[in-house]
PDB file with one MODEL, atoms N, CA, C and O in Angstrom:
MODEL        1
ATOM      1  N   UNK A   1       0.813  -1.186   0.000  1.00  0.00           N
ATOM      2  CA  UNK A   1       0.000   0.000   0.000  1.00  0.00           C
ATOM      3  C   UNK A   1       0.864   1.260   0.000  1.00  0.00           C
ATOM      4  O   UNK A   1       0.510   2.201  -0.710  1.00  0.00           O
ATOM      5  N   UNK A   2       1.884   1.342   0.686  1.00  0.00           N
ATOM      6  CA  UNK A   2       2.783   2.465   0.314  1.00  0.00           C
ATOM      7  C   UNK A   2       3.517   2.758  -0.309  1.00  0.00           C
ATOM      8  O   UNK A   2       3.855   3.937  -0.416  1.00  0.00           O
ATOM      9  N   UNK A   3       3.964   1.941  -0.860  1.00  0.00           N
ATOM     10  CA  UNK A   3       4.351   1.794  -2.223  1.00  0.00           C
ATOM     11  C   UNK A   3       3.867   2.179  -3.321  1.00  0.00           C
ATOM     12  O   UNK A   3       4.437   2.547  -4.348  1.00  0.00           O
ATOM     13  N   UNK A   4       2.482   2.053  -3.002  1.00  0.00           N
ATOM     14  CA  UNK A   4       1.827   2.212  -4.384  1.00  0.00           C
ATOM     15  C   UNK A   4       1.141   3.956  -4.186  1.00  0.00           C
ATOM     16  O   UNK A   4       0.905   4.716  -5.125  1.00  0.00           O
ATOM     17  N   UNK A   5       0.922   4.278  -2.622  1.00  0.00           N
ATOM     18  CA  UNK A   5       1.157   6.159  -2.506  1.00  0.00           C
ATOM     19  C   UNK A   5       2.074   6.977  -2.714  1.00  0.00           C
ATOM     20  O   UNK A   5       1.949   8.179  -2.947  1.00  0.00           O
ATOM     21  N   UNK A   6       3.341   6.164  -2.614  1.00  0.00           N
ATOM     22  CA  UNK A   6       4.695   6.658  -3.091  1.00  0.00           C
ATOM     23  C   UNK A   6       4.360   6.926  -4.669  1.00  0.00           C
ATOM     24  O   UNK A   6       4.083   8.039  -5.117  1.00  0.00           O
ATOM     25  N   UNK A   7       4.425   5.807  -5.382  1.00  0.00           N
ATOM     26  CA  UNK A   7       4.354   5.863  -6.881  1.00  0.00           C
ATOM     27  C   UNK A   7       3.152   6.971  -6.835  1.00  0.00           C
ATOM     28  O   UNK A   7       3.430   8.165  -6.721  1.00  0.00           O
ATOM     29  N   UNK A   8       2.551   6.766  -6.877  1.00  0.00           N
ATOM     30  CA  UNK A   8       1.336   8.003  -7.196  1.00  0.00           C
ATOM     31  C   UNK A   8       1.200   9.454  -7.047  1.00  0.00           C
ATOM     32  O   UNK A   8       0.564  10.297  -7.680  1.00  0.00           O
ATOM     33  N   UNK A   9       2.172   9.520  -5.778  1.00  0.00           N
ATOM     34  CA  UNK A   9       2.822  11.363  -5.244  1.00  0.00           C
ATOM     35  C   UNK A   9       3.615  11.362  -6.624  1.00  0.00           C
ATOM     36  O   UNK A   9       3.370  12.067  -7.602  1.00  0.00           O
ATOM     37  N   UNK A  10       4.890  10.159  -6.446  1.00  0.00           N
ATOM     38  CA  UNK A  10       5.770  10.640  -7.890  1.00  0.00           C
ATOM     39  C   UNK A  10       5.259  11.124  -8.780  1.00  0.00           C
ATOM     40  O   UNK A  10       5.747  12.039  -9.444  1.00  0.00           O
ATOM     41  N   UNK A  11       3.976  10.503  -8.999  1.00  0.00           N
ATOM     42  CA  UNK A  11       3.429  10.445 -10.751  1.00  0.00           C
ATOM     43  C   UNK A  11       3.133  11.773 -10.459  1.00  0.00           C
ATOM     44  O   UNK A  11       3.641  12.606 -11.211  1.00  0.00           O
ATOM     45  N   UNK A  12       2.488  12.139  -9.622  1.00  0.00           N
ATOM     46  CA  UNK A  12       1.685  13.708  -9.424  1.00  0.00           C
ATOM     47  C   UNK A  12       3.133  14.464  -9.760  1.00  0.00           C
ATOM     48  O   UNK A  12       3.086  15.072 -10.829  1.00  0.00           O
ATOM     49  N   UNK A  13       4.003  14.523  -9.284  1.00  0.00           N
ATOM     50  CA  UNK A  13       4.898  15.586  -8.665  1.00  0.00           C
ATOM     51  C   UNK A  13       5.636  15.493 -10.258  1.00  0.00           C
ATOM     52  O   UNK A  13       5.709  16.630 -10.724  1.00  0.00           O
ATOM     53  N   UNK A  14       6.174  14.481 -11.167  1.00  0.00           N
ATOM     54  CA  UNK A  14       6.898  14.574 -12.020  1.00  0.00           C
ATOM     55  C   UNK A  14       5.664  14.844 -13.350  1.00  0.00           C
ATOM     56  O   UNK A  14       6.086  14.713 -14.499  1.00  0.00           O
ATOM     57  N   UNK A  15       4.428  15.152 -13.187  1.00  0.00           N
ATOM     58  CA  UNK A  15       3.251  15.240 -14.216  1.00  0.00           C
ATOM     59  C   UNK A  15       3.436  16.953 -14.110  1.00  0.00           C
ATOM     60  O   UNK A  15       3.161  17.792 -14.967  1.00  0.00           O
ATOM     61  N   UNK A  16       3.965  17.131 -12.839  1.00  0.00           N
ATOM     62  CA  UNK A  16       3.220  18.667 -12.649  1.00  0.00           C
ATOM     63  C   UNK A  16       4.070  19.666 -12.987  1.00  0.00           C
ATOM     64  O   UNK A  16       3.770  20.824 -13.276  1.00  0.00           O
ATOM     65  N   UNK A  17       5.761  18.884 -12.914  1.00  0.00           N
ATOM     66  CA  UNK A  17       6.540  19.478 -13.378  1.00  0.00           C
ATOM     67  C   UNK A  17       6.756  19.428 -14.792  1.00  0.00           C
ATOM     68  O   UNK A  17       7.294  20.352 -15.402  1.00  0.00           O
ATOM     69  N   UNK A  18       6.488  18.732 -15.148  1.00  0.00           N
ATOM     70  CA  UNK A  18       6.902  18.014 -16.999  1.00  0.00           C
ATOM     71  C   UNK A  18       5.900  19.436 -17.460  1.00  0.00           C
ATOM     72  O   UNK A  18       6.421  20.399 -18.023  1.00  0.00           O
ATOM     73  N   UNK A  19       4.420  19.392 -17.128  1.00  0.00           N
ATOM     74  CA  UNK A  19       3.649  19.972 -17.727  1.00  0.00           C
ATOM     75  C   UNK A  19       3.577  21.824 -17.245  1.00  0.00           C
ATOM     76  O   UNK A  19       3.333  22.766 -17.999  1.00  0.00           O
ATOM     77  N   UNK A  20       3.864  21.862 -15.837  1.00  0.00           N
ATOM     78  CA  UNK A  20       3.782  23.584 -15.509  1.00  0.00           C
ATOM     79  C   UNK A  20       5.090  24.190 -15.769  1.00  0.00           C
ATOM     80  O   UNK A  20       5.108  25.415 -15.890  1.00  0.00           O
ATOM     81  N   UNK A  21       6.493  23.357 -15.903  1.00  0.00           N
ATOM     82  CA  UNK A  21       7.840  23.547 -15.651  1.00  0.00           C
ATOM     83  C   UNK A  21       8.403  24.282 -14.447  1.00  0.00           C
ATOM     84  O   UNK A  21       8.336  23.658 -13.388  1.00  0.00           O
ATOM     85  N   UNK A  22       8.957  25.519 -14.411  1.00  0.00           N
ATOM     86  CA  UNK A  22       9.597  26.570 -13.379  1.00  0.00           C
ATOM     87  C   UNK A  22       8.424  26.260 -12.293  1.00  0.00           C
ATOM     88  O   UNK A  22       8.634  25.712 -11.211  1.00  0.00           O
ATOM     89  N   UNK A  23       7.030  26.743 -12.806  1.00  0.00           N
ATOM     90  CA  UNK A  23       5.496  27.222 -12.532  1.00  0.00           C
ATOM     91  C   UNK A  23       5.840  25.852 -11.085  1.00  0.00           C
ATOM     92  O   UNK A  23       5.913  25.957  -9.861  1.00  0.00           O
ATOM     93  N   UNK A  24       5.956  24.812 -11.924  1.00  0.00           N
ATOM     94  CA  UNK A  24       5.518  23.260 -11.408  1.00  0.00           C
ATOM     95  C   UNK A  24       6.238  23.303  -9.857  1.00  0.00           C
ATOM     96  O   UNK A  24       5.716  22.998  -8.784  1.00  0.00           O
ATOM     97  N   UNK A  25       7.626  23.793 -10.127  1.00  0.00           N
ATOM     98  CA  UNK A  25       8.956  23.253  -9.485  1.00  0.00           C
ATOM     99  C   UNK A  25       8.172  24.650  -8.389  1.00  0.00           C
ATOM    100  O   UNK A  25       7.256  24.108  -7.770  1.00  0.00           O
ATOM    101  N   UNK A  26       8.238  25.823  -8.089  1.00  0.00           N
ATOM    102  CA  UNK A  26       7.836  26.599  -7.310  1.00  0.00           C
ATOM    103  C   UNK A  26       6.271  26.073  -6.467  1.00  0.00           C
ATOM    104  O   UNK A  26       6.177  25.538  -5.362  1.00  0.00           O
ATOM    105  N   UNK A  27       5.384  26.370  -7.237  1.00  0.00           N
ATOM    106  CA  UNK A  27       4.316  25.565  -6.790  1.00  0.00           C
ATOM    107  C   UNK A  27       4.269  24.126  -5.700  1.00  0.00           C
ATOM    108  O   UNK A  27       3.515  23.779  -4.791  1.00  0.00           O
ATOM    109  N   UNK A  28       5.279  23.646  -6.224  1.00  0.00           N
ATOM    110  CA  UNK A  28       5.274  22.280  -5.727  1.00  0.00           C
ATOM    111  C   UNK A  28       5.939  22.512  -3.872  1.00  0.00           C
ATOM    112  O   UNK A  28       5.512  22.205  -2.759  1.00  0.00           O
ATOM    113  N   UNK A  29       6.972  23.101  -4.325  1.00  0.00           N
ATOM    114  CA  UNK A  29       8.042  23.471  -3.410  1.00  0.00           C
ATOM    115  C   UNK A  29       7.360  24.445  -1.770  1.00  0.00           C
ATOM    116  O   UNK A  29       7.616  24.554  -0.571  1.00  0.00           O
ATOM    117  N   UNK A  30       6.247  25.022  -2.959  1.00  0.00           N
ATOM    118  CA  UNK A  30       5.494  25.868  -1.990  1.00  0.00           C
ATOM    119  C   UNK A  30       4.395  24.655  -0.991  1.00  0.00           C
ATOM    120  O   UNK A  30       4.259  24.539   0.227  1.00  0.00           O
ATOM    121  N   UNK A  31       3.987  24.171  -1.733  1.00  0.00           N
ATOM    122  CA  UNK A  31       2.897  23.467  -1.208  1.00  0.00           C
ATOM    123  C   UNK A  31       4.110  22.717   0.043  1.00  0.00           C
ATOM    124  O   UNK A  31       4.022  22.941   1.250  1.00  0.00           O
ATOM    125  N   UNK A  32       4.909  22.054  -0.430  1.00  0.00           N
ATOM    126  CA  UNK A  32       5.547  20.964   0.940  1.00  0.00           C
ATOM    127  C   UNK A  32       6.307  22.111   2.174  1.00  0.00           C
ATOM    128  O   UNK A  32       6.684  21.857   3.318  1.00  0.00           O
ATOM    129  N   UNK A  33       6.330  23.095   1.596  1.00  0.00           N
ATOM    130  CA  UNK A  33       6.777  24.070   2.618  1.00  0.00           C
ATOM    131  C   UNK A  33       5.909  24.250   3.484  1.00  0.00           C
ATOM    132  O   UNK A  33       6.176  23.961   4.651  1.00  0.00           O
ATOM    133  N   UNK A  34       4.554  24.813   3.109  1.00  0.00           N
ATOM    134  CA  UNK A  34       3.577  25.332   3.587  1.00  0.00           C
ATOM    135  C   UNK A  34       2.963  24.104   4.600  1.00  0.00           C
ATOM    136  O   UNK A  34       1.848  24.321   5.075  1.00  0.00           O
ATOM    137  N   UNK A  35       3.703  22.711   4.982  1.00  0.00           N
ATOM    138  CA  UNK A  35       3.839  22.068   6.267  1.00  0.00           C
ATOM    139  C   UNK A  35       2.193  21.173   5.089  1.00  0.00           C
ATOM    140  O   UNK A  35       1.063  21.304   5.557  1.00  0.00           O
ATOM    141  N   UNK A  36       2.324  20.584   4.054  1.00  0.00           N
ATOM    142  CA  UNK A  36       1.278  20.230   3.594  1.00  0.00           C
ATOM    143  C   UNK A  36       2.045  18.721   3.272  1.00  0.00           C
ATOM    144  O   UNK A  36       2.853  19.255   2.513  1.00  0.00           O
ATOM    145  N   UNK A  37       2.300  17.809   3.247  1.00  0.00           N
ATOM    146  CA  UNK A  37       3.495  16.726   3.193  1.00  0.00           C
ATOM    147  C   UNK A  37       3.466  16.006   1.582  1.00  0.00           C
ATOM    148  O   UNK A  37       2.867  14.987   1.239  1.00  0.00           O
ATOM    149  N   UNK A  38       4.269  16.855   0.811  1.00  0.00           N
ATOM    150  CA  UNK A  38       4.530  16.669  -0.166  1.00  0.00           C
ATOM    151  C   UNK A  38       6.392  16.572  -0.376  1.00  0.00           C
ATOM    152  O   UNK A  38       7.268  17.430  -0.268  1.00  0.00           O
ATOM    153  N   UNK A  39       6.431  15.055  -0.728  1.00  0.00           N
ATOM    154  CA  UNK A  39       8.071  15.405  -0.669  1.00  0.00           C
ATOM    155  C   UNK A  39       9.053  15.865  -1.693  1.00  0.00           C
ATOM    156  O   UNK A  39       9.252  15.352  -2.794  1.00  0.00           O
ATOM    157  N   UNK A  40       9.729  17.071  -1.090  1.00  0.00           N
ATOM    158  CA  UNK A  40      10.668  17.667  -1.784  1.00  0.00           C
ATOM    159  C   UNK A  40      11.756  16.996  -2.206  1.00  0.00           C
ATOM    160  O   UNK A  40      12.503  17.572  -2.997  1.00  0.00           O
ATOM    161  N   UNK A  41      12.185  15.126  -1.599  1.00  0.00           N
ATOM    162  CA  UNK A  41      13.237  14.610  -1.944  1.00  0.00           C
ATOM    163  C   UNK A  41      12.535  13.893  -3.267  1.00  0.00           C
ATOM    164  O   UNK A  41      13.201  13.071  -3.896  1.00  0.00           O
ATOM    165  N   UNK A  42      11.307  14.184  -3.644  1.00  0.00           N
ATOM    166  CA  UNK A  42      11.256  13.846  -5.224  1.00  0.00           C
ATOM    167  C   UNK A  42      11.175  14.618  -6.131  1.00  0.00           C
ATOM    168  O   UNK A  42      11.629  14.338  -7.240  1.00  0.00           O
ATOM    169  N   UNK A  43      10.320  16.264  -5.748  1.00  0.00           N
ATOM    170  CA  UNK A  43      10.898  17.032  -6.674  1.00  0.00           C
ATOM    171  C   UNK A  43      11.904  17.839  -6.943  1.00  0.00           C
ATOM    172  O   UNK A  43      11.846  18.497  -7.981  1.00  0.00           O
ATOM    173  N   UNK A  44      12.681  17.925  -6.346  1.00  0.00           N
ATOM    174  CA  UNK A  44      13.801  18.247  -6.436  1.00  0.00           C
ATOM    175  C   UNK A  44      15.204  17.519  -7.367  1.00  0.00           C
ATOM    176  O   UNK A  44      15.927  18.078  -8.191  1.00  0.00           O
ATOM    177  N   UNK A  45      15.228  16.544  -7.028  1.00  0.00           N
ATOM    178  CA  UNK A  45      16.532  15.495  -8.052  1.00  0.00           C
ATOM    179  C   UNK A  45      15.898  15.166  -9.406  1.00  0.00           C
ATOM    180  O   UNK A  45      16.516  14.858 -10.426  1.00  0.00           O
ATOM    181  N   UNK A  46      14.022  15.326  -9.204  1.00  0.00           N
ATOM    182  CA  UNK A  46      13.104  15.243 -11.140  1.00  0.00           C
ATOM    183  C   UNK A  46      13.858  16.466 -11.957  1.00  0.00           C
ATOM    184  O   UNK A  46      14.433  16.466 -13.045  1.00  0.00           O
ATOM    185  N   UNK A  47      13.561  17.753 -10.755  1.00  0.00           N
ATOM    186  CA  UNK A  47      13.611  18.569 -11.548  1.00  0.00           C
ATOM    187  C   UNK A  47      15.390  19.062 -12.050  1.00  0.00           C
ATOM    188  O   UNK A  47      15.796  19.849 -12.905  1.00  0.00           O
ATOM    189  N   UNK A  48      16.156  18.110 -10.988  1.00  0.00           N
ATOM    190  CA  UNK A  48      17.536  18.530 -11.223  1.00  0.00           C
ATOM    191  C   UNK A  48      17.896  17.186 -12.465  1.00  0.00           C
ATOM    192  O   UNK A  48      18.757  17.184 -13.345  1.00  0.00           O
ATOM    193  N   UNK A  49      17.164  16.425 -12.214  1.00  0.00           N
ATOM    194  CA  UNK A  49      17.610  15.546 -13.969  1.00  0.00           C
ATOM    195  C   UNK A  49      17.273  16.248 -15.018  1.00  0.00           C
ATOM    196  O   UNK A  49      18.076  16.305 -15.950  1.00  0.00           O
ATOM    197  N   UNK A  50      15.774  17.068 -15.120  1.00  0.00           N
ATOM    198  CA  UNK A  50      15.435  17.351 -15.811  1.00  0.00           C
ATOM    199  C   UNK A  50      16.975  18.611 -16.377  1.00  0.00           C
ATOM    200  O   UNK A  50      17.640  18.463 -17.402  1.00  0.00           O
ATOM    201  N   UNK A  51      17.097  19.373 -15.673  1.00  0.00           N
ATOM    202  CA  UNK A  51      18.320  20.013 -15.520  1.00  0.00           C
ATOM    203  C   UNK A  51      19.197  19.496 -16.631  1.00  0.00           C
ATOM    204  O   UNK A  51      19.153  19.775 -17.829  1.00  0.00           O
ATOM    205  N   UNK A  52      20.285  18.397 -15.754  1.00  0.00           N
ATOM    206  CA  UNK A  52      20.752  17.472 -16.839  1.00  0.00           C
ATOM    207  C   UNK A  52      21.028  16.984 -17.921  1.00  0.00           C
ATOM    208  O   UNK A  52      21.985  16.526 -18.545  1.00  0.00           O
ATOM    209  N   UNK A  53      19.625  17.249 -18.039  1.00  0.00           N
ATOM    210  CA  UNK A  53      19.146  16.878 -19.799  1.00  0.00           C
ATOM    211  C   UNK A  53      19.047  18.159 -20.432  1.00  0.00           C
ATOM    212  O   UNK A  53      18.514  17.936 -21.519  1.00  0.00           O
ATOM    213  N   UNK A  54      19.310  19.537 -20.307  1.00  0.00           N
ATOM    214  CA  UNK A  54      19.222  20.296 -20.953  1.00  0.00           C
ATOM    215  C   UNK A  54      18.080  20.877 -21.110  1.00  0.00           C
ATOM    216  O   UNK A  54      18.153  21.934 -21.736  1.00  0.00           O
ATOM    217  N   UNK A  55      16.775  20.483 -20.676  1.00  0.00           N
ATOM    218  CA  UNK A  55      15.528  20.710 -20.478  1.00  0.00           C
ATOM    219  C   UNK A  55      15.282  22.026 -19.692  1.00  0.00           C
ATOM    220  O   UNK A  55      14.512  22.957 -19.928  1.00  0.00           O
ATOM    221  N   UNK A  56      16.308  21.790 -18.528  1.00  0.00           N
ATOM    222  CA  UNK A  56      15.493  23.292 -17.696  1.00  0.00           C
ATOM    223  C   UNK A  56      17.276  23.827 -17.279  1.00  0.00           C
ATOM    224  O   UNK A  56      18.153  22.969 -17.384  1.00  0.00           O
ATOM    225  N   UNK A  57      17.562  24.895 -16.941  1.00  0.00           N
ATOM    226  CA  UNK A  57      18.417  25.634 -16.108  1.00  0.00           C
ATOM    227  C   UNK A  57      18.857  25.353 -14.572  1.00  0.00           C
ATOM    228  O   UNK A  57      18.193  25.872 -13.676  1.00  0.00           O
ATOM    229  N   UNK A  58      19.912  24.578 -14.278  1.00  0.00           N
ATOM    230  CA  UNK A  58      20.256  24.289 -13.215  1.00  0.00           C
ATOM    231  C   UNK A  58      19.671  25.763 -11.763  1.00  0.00           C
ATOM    232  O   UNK A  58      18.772  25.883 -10.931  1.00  0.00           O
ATOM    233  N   UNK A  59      20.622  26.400 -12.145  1.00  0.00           N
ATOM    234  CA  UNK A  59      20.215  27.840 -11.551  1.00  0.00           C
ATOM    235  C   UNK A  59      19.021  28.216 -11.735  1.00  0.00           C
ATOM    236  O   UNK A  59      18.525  28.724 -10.729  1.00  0.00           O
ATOM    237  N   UNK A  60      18.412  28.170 -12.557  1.00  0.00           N
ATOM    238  CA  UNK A  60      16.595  28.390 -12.270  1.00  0.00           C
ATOM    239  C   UNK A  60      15.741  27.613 -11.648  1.00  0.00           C
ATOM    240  O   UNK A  60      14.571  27.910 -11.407  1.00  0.00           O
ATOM    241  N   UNK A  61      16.241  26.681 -11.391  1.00  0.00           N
ATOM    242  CA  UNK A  61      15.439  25.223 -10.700  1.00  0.00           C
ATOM    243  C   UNK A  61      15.735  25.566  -9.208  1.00  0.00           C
ATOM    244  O   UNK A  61      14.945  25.504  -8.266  1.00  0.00           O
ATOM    245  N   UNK A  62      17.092  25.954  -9.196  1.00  0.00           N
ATOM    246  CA  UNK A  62      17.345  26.100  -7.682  1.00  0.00           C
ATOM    247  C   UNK A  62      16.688  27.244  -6.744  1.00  0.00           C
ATOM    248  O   UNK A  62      16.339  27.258  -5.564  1.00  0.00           O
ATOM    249  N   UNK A  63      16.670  28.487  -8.107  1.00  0.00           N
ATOM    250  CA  UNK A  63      15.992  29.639  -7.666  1.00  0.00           C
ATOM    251  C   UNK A  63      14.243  29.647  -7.893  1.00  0.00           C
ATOM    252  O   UNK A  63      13.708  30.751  -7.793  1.00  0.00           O
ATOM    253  N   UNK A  64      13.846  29.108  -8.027  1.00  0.00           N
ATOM    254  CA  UNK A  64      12.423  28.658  -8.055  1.00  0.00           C
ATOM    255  C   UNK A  64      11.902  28.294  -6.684  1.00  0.00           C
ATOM    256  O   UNK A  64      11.040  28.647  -5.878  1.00  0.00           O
ATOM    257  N   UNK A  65      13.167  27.133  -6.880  1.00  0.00           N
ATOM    258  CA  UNK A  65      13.128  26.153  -5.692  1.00  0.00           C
ATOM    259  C   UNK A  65      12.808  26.725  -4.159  1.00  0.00           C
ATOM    260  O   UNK A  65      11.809  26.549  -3.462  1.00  0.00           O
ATOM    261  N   UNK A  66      13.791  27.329  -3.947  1.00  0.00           N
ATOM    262  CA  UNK A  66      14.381  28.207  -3.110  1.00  0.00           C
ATOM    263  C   UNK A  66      12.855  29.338  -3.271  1.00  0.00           C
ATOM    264  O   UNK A  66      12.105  29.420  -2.299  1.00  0.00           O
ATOM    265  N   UNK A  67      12.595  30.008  -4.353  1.00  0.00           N
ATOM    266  CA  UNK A  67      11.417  31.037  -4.057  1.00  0.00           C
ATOM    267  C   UNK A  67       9.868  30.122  -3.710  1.00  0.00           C
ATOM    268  O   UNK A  67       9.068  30.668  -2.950  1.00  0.00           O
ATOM    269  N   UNK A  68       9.571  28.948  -4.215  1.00  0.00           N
ATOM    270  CA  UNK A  68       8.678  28.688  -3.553  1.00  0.00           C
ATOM    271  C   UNK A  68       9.066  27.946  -2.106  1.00  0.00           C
ATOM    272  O   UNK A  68       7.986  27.578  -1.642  1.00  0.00           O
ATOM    273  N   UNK A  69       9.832  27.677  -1.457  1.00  0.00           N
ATOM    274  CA  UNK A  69       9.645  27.526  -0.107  1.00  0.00           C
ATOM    275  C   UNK A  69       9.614  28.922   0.597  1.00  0.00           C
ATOM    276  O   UNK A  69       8.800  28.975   1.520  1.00  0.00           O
ATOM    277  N   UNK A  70      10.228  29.904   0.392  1.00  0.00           N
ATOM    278  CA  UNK A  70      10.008  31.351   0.789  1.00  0.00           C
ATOM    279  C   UNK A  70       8.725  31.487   1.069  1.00  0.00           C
ATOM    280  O   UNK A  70       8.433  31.819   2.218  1.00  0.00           O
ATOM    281  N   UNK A  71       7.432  31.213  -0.128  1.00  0.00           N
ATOM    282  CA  UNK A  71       6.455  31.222  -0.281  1.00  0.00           C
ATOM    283  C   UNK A  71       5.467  30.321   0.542  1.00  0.00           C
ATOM    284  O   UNK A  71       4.469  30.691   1.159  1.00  0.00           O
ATOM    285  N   UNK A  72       5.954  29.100   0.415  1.00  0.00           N
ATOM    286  CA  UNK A  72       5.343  28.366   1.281  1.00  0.00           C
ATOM    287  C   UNK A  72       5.559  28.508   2.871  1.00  0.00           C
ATOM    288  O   UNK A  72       4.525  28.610   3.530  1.00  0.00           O
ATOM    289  N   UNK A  73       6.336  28.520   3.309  1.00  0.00           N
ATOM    290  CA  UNK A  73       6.792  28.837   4.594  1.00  0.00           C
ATOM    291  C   UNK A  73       6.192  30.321   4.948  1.00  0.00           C
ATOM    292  O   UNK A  73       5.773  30.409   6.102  1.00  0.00           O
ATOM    293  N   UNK A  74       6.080  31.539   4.117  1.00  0.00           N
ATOM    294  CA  UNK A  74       4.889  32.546   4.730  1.00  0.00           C
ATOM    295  C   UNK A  74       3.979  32.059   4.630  1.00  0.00           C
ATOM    296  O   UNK A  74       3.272  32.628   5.462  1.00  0.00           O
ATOM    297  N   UNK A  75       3.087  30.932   3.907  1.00  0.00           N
ATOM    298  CA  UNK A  75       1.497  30.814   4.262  1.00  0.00           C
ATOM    299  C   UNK A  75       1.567  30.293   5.303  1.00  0.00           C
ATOM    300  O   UNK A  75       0.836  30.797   6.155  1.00  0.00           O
ATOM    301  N   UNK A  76       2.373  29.167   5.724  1.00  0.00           N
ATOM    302  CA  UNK A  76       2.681  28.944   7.067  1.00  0.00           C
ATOM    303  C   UNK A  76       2.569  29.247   8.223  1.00  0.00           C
ATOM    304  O   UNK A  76       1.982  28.808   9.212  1.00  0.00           O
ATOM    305  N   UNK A  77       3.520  30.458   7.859  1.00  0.00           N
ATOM    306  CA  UNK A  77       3.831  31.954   9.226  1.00  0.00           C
ATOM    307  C   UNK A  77       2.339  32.205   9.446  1.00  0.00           C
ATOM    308  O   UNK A  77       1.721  31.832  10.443  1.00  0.00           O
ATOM    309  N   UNK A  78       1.699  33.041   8.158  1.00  0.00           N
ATOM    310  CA  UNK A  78       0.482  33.581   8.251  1.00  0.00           C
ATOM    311  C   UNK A  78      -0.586  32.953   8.739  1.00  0.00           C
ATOM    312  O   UNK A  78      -1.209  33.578   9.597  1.00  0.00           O
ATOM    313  N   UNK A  79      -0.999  31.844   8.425  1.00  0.00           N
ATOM    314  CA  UNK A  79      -1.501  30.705   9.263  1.00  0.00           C
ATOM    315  C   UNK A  79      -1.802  30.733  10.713  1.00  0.00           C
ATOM    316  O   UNK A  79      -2.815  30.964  11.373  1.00  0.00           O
ATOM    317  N   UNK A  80      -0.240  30.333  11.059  1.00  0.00           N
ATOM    318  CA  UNK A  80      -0.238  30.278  12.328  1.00  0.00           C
ATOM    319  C   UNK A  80      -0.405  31.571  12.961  1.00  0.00           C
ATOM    320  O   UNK A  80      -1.158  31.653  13.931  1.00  0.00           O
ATOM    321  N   UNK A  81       0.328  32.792  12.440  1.00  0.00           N
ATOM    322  CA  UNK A  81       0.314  34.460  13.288  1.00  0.00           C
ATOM    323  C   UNK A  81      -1.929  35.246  12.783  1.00  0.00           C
ATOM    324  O   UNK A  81      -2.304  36.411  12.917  1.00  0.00           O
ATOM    325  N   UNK A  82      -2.517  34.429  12.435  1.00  0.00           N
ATOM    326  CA  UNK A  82      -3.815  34.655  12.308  1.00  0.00           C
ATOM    327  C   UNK A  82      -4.952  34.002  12.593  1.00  0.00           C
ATOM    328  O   UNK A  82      -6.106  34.350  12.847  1.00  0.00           O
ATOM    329  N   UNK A  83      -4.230  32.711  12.472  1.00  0.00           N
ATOM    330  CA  UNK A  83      -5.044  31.525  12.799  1.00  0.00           C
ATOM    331  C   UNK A  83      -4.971  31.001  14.068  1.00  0.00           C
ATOM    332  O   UNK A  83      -5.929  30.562  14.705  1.00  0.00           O
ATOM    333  N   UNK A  84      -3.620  31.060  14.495  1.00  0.00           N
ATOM    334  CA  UNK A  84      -3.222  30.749  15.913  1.00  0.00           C
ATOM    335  C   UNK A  84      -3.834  29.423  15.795  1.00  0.00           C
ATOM    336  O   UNK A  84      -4.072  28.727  14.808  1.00  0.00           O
ATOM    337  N   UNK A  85      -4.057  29.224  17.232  1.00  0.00           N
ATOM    338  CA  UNK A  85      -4.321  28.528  18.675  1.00  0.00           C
ATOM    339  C   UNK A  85      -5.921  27.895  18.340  1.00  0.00           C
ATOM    340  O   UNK A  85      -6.140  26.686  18.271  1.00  0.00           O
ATOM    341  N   UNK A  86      -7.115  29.098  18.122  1.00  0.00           N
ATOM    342  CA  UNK A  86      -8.319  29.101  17.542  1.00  0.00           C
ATOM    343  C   UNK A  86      -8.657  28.049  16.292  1.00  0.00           C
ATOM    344  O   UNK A  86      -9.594  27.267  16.130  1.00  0.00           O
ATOM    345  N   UNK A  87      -7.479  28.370  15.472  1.00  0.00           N
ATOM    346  CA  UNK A  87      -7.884  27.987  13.962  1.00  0.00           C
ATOM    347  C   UNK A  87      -7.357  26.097  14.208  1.00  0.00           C
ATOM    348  O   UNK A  87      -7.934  25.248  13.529  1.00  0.00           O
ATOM    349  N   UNK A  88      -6.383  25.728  15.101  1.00  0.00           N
ATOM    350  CA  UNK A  88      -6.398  24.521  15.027  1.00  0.00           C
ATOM    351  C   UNK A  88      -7.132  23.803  16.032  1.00  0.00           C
ATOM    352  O   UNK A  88      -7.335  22.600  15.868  1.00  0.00           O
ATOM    353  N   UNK A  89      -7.520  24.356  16.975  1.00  0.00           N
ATOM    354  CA  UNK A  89      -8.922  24.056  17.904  1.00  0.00           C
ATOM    355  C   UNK A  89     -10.462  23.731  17.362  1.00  0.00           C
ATOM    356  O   UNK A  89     -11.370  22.989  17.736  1.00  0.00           O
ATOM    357  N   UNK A  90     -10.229  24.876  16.062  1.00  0.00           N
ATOM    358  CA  UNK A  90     -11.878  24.518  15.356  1.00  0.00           C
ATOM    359  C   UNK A  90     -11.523  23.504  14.254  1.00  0.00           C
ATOM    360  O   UNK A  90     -12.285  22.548  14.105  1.00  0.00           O
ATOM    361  N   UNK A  91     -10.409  23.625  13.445  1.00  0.00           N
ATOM    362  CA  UNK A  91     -10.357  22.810  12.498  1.00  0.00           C
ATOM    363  C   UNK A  91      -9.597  21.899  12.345  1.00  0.00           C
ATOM    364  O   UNK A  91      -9.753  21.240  11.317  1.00  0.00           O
ATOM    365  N   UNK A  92      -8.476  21.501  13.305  1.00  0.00           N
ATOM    366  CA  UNK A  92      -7.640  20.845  14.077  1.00  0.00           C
ATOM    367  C   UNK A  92      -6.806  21.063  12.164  1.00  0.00           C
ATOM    368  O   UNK A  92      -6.773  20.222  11.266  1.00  0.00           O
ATOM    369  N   UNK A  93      -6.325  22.336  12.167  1.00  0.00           N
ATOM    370  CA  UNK A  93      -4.694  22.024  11.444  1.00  0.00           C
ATOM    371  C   UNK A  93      -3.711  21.811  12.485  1.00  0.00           C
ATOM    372  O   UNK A  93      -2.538  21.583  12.189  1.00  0.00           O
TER     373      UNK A  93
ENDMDL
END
């Protein structure tokens, strides 16, 4: 069974990059930041093969990378500095 949720995050995570590119790799990066459990030890080495291959910009992958956890990690902050204490009491984040 986990195995087969593993394969299926992959499929998501290397579909989303193939098809949004930079878009994919930020997005993605944001979401597992933002404490949502998406793992970054798969998109990250997709998007650095992809790299590799001449497909995408080493340095843009990283700086993507790097800008959506920025991103994700303030919805985070904001979250918690608005939502507090309250917001996981009513909705148990």
């Amino acid at each position: 069974m986990f195995s087969g949720l593993m394969a299926a995050i992959a499929g998501f995570i290397t579909h989303a990059i193939s098809s949004m590119g930079y878009a994919g790799i930020a997005a993605l990066m944001a979401i597992e930041s933002a404490c949502i459990p998406l793992p970054s030890e798969v998109i990250m080495p997709f998007s650095g093969y992809l790299a590799s291959t001449g497909q995408f910009s080493l340095l843009l992958v990283a700086t993507v990378g790097a800008i959506g956890c920025n991103i994700g990690s303030t919805i985070a902050y904001l979250a918690g500095a608005y939502g507090g204490r309250k917001a996981v009491e009513r909705w148990g984040l």
